[in-house]
py3Dmol code that shows the C-alpha trace and the ligand (Angstrom):
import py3Dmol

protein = """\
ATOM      1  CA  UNK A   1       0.000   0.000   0.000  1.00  0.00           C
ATOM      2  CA  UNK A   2       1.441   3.429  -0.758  1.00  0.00           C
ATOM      3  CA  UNK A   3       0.823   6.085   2.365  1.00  0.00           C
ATOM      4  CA  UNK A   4       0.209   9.165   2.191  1.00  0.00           C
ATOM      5  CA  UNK A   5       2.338  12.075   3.863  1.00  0.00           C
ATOM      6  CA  UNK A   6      -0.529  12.830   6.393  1.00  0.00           C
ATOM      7  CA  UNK A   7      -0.658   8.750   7.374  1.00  0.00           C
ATOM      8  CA  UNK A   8       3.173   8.436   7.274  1.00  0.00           C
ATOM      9  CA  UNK A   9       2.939  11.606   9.869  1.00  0.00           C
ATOM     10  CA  UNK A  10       0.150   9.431  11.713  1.00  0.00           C
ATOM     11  CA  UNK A  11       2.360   6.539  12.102  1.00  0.00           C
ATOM     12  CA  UNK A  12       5.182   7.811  12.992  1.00  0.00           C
ATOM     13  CA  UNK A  13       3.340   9.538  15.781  1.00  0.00           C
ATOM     14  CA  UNK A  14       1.560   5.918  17.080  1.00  0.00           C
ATOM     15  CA  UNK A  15       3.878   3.207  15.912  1.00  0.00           C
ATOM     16  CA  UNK A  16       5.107   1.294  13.373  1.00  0.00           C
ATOM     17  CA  UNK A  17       3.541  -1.307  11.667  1.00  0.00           C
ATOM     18  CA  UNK A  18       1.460  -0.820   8.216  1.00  0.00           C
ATOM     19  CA  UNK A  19      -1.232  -2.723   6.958  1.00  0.00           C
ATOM     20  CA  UNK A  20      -2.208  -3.626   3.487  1.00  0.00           C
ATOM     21  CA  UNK A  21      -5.959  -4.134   2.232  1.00  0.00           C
ATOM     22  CA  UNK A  22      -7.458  -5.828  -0.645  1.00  0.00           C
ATOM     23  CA  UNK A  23     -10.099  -4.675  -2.964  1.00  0.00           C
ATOM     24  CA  UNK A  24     -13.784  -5.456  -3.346  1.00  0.00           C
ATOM     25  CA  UNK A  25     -17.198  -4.895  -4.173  1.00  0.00           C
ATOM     26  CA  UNK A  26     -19.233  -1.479  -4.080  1.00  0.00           C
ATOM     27  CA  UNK A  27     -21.426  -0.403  -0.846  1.00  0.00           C
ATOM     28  CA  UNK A  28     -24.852  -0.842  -0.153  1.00  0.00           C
ATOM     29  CA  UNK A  29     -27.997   1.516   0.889  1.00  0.00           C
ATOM     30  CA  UNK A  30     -29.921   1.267   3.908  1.00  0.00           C
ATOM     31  CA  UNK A  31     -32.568   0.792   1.456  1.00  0.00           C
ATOM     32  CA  UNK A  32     -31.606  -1.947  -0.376  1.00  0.00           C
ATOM     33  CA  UNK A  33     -29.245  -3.933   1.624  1.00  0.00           C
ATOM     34  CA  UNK A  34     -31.084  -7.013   2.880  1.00  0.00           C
ATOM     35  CA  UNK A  35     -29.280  -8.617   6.404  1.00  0.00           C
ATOM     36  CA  UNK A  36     -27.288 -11.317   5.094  1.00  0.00           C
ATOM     37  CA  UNK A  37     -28.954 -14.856   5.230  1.00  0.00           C
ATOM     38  CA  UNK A  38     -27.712 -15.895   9.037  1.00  0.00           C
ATOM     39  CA  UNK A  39     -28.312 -13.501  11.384  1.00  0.00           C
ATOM     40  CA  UNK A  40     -25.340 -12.952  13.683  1.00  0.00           C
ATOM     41  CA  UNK A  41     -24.689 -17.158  15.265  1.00  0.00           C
ATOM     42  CA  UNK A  42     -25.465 -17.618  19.029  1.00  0.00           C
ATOM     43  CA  UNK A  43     -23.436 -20.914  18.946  1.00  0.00           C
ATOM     44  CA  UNK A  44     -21.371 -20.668  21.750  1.00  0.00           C
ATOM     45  CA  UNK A  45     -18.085 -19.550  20.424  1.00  0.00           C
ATOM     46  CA  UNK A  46     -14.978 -22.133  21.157  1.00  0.00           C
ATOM     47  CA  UNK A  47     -12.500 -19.647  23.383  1.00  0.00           C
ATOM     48  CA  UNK A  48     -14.150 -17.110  24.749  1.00  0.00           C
ATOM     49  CA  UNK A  49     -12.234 -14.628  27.262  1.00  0.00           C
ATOM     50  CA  UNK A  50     -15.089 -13.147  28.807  1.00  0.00           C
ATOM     51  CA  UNK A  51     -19.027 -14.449  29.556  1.00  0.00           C
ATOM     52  CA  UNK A  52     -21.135 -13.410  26.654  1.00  0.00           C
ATOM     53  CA  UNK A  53     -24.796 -12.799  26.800  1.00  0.00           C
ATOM     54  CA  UNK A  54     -27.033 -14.305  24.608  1.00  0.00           C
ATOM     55  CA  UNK A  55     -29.231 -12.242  22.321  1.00  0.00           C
ATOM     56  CA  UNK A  56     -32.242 -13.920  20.477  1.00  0.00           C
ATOM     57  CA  UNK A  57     -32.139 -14.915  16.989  1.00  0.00           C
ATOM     58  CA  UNK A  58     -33.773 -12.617  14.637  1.00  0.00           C
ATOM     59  CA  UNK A  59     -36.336 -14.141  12.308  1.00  0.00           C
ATOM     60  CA  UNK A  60     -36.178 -12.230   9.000  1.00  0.00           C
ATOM     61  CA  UNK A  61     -36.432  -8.811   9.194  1.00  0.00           C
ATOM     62  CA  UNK A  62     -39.707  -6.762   8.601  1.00  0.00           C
ATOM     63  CA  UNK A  63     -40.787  -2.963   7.806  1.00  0.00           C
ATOM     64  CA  UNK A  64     -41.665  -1.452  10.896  1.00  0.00           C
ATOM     65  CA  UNK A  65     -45.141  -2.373  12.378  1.00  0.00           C
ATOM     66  CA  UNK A  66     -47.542  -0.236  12.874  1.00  0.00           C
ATOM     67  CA  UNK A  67     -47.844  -0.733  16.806  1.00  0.00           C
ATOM     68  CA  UNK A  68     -44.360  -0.746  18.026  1.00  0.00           C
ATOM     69  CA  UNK A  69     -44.060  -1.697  21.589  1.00  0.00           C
ATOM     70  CA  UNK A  70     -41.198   0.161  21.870  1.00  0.00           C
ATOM     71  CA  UNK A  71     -41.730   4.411  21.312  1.00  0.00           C
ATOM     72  CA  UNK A  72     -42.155   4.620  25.059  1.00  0.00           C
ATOM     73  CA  UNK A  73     -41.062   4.360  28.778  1.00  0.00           C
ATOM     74  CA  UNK A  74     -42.759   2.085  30.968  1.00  0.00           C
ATOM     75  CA  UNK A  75     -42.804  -0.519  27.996  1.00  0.00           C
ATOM     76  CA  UNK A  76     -42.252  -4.401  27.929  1.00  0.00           C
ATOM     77  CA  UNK A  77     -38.680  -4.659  27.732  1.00  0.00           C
ATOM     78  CA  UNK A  78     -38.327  -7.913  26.681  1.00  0.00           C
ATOM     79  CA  UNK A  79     -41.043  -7.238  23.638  1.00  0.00           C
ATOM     80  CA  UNK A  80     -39.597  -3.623  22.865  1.00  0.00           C
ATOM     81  CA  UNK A  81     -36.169  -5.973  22.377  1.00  0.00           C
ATOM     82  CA  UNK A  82     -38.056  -8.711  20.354  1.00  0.00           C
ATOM     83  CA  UNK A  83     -39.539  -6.240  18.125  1.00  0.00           C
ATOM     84  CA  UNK A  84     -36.282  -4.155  17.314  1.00  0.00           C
ATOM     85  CA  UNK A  85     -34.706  -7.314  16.704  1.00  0.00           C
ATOM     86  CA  UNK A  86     -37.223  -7.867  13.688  1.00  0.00           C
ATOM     87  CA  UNK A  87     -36.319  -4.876  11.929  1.00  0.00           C
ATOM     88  CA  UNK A  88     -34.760  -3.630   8.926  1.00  0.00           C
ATOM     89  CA  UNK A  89     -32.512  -0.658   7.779  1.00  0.00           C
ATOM     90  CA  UNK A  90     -35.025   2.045   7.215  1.00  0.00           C
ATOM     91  CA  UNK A  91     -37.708   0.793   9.980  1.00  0.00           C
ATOM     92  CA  UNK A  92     -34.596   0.675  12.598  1.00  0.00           C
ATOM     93  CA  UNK A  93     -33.630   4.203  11.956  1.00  0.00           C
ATOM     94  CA  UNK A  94     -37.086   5.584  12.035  1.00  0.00           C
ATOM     95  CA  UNK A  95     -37.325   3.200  15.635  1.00  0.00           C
ATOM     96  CA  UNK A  96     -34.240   4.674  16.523  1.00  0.00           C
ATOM     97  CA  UNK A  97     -35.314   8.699  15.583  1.00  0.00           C
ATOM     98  CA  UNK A  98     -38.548   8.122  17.475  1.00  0.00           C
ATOM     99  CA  UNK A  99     -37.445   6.391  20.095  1.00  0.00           C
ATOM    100  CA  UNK A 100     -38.234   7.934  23.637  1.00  0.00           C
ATOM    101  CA  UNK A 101     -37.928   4.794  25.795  1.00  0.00           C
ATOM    102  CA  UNK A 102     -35.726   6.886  28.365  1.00  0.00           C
ATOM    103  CA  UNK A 103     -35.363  10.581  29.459  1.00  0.00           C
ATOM    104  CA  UNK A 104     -32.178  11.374  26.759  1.00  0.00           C
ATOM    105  CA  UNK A 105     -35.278  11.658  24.218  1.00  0.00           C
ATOM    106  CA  UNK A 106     -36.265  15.168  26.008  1.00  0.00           C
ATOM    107  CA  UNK A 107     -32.460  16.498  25.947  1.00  0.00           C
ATOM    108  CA  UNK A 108     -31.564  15.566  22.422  1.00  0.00           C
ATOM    109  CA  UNK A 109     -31.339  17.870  19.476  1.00  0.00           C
ATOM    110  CA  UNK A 110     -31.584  14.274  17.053  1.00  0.00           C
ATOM    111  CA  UNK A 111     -30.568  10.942  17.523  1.00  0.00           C
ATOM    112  CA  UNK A 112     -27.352   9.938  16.185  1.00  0.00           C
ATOM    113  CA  UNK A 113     -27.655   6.727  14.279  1.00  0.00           C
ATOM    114  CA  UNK A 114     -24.292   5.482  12.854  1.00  0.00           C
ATOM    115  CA  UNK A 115     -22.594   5.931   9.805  1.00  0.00           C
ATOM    116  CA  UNK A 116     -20.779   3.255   7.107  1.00  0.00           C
ATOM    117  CA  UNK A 117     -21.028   1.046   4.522  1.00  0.00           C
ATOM    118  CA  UNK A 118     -23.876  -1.721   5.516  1.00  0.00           C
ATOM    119  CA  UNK A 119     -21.078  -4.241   4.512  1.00  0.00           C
ATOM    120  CA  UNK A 120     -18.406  -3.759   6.624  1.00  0.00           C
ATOM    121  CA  UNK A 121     -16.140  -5.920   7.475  1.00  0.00           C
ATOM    122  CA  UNK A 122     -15.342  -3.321  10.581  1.00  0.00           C
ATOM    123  CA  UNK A 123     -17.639  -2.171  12.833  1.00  0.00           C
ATOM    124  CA  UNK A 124     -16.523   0.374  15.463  1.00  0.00           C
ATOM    125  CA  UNK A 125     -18.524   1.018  18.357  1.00  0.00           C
ATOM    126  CA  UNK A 126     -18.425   3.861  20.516  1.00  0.00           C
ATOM    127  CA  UNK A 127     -19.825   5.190  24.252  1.00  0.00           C
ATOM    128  CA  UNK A 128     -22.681   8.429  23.119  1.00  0.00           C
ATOM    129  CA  UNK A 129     -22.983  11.312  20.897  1.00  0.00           C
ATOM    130  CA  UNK A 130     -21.265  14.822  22.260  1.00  0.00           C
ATOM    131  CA  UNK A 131     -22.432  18.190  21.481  1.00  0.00           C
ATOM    132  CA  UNK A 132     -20.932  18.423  17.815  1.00  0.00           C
ATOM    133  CA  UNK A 133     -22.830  14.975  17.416  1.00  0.00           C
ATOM    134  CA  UNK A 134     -26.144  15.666  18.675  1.00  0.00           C
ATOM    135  CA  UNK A 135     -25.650  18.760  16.356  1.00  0.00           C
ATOM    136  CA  UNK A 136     -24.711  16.572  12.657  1.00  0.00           C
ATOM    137  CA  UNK A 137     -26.525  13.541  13.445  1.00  0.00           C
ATOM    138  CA  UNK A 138     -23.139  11.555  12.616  1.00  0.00           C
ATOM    139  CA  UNK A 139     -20.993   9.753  15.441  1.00  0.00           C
ATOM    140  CA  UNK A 140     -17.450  10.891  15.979  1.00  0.00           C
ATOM    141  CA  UNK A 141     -17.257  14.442  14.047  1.00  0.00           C
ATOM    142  CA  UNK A 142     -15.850  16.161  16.734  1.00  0.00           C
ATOM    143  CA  UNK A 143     -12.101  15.847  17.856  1.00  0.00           C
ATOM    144  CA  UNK A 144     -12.054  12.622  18.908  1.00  0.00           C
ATOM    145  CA  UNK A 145     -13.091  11.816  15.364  1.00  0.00           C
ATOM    146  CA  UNK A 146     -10.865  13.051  13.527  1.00  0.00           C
ATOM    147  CA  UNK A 147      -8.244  10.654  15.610  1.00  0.00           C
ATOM    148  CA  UNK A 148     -10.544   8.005  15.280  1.00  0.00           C
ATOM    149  CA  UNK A 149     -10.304   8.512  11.267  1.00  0.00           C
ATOM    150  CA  UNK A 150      -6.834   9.609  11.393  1.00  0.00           C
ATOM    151  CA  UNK A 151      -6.182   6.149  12.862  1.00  0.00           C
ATOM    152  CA  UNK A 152      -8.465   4.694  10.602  1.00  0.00           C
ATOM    153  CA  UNK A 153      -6.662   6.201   7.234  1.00  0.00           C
ATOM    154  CA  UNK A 154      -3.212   5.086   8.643  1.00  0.00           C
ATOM    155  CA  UNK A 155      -5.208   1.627   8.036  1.00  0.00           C
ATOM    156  CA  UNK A 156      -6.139   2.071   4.796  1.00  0.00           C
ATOM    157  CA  UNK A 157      -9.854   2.473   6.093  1.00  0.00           C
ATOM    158  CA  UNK A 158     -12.335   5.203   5.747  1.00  0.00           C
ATOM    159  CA  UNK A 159     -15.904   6.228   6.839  1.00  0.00           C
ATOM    160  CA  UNK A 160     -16.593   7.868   3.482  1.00  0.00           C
ATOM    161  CA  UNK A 161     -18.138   5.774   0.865  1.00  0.00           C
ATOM    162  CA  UNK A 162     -15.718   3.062  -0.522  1.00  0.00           C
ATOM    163  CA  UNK A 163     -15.848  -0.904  -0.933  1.00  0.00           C
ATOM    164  CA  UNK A 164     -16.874  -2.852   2.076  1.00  0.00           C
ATOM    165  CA  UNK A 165     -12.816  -3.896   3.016  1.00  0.00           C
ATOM    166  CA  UNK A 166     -12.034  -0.211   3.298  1.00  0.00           C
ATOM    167  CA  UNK A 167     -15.372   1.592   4.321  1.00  0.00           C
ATOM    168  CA  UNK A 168     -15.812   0.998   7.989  1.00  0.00           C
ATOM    169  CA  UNK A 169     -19.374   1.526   9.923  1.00  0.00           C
ATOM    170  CA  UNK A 170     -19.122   3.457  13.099  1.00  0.00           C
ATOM    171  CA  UNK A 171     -22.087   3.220  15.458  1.00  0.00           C
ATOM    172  CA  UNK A 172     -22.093   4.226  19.379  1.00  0.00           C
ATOM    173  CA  UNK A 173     -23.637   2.224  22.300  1.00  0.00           C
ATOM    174  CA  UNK A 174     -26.166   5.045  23.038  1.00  0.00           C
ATOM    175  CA  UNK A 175     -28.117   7.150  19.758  1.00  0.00           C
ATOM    176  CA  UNK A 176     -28.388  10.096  21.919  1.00  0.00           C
ATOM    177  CA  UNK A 177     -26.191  12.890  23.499  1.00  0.00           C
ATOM    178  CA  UNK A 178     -26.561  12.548  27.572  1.00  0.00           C
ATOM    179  CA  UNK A 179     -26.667  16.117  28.683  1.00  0.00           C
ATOM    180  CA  UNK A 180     -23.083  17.936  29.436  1.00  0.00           C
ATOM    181  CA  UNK A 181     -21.777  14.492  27.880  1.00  0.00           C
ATOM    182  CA  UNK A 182     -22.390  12.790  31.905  1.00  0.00           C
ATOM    183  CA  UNK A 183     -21.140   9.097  31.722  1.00  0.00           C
ATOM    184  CA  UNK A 184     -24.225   6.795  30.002  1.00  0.00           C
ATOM    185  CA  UNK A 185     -26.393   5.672  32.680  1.00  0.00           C
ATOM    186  CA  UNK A 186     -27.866   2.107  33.158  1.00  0.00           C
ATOM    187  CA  UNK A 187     -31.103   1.824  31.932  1.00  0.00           C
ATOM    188  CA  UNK A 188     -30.086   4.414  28.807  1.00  0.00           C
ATOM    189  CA  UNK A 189     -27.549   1.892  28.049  1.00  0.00           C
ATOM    190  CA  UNK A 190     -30.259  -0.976  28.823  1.00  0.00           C
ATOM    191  CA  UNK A 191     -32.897   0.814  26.334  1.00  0.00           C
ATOM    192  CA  UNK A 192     -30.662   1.210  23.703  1.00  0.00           C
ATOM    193  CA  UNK A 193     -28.505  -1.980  22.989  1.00  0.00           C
ATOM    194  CA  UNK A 194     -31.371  -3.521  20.986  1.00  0.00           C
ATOM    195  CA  UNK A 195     -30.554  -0.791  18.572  1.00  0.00           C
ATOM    196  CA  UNK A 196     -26.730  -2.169  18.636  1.00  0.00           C
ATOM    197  CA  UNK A 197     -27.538  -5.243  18.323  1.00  0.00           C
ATOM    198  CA  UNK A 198     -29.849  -4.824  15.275  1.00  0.00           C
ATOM    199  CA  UNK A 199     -27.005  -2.682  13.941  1.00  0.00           C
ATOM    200  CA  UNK A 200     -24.245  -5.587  14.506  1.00  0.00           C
ATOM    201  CA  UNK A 201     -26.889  -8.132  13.592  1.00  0.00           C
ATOM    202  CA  UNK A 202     -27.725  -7.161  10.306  1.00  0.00           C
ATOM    203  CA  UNK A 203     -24.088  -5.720   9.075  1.00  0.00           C
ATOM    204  CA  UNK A 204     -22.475  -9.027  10.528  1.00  0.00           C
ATOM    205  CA  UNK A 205     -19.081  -7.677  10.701  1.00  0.00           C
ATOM    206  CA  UNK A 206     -16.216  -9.478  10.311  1.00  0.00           C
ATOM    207  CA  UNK A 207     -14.468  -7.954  12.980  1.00  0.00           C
ATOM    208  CA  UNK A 208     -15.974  -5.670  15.987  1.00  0.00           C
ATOM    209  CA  UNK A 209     -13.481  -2.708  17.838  1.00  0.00           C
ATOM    210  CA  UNK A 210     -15.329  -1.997  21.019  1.00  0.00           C
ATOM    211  CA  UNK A 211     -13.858   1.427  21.849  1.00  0.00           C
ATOM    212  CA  UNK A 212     -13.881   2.576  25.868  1.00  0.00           C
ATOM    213  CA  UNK A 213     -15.694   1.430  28.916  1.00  0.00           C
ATOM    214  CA  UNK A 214     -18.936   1.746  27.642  1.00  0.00           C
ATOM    215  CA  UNK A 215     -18.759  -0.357  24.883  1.00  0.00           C
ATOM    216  CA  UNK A 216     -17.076  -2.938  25.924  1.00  0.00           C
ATOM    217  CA  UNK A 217     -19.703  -3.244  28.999  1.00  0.00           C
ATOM    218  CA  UNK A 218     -22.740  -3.368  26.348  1.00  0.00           C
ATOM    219  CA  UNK A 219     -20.861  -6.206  24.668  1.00  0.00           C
ATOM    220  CA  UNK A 220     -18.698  -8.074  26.434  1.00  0.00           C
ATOM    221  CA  UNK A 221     -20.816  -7.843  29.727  1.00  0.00           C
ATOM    222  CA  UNK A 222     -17.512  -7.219  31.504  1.00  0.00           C
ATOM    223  CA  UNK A 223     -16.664  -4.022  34.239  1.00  0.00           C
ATOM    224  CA  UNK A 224     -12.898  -4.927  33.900  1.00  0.00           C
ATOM    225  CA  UNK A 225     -11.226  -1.792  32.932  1.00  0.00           C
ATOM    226  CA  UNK A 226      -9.748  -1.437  29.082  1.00  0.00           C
ATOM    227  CA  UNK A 227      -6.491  -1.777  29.795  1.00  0.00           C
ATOM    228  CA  UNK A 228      -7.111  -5.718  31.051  1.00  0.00           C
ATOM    229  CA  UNK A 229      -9.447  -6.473  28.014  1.00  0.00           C
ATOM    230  CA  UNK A 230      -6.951  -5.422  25.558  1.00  0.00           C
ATOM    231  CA  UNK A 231      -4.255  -6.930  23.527  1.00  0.00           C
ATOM    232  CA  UNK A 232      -6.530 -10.089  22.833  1.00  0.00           C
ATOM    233  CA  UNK A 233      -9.412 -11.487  20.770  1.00  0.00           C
ATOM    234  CA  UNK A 234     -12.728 -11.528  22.645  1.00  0.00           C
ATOM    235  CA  UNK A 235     -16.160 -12.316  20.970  1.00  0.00           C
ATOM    236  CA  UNK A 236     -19.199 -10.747  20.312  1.00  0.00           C
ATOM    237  CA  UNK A 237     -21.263 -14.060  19.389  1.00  0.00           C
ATOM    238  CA  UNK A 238     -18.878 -15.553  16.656  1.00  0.00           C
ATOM    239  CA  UNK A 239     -17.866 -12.013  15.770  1.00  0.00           C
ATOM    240  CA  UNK A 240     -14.098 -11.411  16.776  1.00  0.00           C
ATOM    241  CA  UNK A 241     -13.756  -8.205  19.030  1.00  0.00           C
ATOM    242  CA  UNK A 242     -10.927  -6.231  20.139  1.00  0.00           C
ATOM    243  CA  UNK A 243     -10.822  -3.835  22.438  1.00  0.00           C
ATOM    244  CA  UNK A 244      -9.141  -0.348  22.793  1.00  0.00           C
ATOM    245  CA  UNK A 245      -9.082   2.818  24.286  1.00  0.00           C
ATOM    246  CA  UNK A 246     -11.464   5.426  23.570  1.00  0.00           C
ATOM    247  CA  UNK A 247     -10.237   8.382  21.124  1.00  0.00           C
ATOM    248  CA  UNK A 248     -11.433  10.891  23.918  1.00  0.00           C
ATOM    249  CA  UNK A 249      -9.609   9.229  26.430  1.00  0.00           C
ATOM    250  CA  UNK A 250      -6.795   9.197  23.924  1.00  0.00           C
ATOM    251  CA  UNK A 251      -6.901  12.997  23.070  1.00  0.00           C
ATOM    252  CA  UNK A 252      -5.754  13.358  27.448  1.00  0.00           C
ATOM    253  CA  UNK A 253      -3.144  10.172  27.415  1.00  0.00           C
ATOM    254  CA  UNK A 254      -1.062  10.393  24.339  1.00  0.00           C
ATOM    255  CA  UNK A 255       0.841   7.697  26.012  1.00  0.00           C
ATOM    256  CA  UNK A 256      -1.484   5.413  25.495  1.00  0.00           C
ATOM    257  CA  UNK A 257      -1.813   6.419  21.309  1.00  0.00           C
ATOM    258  CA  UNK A 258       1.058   3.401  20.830  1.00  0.00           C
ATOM    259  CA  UNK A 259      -0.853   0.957  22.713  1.00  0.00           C
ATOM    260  CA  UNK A 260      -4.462   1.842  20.825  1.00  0.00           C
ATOM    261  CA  UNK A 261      -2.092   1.262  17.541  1.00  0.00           C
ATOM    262  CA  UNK A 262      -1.169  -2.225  18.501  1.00  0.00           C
ATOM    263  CA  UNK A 263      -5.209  -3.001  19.069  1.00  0.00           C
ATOM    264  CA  UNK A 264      -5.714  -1.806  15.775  1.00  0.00           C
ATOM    265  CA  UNK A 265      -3.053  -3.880  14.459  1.00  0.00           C
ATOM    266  CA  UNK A 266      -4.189  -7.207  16.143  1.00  0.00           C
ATOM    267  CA  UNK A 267      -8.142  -6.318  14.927  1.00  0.00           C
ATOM    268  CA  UNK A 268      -6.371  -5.993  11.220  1.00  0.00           C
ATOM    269  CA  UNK A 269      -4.393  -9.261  11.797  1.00  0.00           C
ATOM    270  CA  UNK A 270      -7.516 -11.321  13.405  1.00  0.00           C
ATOM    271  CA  UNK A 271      -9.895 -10.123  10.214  1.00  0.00           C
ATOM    272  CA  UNK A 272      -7.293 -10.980   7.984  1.00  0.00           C
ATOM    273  CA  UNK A 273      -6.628 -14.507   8.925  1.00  0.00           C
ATOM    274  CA  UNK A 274     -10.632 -14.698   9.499  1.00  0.00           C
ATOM    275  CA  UNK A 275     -10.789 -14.136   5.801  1.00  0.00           C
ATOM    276  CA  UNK A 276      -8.079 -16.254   4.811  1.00  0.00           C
ATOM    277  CA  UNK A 277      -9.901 -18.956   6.620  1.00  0.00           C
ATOM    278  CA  UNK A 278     -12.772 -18.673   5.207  1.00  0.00           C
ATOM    279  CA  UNK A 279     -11.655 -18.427   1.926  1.00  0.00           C
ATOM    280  CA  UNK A 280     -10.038 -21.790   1.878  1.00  0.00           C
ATOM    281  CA  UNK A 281     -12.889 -23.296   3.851  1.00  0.00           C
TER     282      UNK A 281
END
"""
ligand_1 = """\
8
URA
N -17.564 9.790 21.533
C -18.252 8.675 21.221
O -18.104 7.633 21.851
N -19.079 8.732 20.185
C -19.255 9.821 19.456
O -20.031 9.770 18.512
C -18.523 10.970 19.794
C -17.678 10.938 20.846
"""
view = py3Dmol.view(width=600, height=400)
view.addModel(protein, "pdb")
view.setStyle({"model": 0}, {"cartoon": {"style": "trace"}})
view.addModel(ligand_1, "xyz")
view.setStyle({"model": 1}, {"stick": {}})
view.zoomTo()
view.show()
């Protein structure tokens, strides 16, 4: 791969190593991409480092029905979750933008729904929208996005439109901004990982980077801080996951930029010999 000046710059400020992608097909639209023909397995993965949860199997997805159990507080839970897990592209978004299952609905200026090709074979998951977020609609535009696609470019990978190998999807553990940015708390986090999951479901990554604390405790179930989880393969179902530090957290602990470099480099490696495997399966 030939880098550019600006990713050269990029690596030489995080590390070393360089990573190569191949080429592929064109993206999809929410609109026409149909979930791929398994959803996302709930066989119990062979090694797994943590305790997963178990999420139910979606049956194929529908438009979104007419009573949805899930526009409110107070709800079924269990239903609201059954329901989301039905849905497809558009009907999830317009779930998602009318969602007011907890009290983030009244602070909000939008929801913020994710962003990508509906093909990735990377899905990045962050903790909430900030202010520049709630403003765009988009995850990540503010300063901690621009590391997150700095690091992203030094990988060959982009958010803007490109084939599924190189155009990432980006989606955060909670759709809306909680006021003055406050840490996510439990039930907002408990109301919105159907959403996730639908998201992860129906993209069926090949590889999952759970960035910061947040993350990581939506889908790995696990309070152990970042710095334990990382530097391994963990799984999300039978989707490989690595975990790393937040770009935020990044931003205050340059330190730590080397160590977020070698995550991305072992999420690169572990999709990569994925692939190969599965292309000589
Ligand atoms: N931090 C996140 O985790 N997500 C965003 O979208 C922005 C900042």
């Amino acid at each position: 791969m030939a880098w550019t000046e600006r990713q050269r710059l990029m690596l030489q400020e995080m590390g070393l190593r360089v990573w190569a992608l191949a080429s592929s097909p064109a993206p999809v639209s929410e609109t026409t991409a149909a979930p791929l023909a398994a959803p996302v397995s709930r066989a119990a993965a062979p090694q797994r480092a943590v305790q997963l949860r178990t999420v139910s199997a979606s049956p194929s997805p529908q438009p979104a029905a007419a009573a949805v159990p899930m526009a409110h507080a107070g709800g079924d839970a269990d239903a609201r979750a059954r329901h989301i897990a039905t849905l497809d592209w558009p009907a999830l978004r317009e779930a998602v933008a009318a969602c007011t299952a907890c009290g983030l609905c009244k602070t909000r200026r939008q929801t913020v729904f994710g962003v990508g090709n509906l093909r990735a074979r990377w899905m990045i998951v962050g903790e909430a929208p900030g202010e520049q977020e709630d403003l765009k609609g988009e995850p990540f535009v503010g300063p901690a996005g621009q590391l997150l696609d700095n690091m992203l470019h030094a990988l060959g990978l982009t958010r803007a439109e490109a084939a599924p190998e190189r155009q990432v999807y980006i989606a955060n553990t909670l759709k809306c901004r909680p006021p003055r940015n406050r840490n996510p708390e439990p039930h907002e986090l408990a109301m919105c990982e159907p959403f996730l999951q639908r998201q992860i479901e129906l993209i069926r990554p090949g590889l999952i980077l759970a960035m910061g604390r947040f993350a990581v405790q939506a889908l790995l179930r696990s309070s152990e801080p970042v710095g334990k989880l990382r530097g391994r393969v963990h799984r999300y179902h039978d989707v490989p996951l690595v975990v790393t530090y937040h770009p935020a957290y990044l931003l205050r602990n340059l330190a730590d930029k080397a160590r977020a470099w070698d995550d991305l480099c072992l999420a690169a490696a572990t999709l990569a010999a994925a692939e190969d495997r599965a292309r000589r399966a």
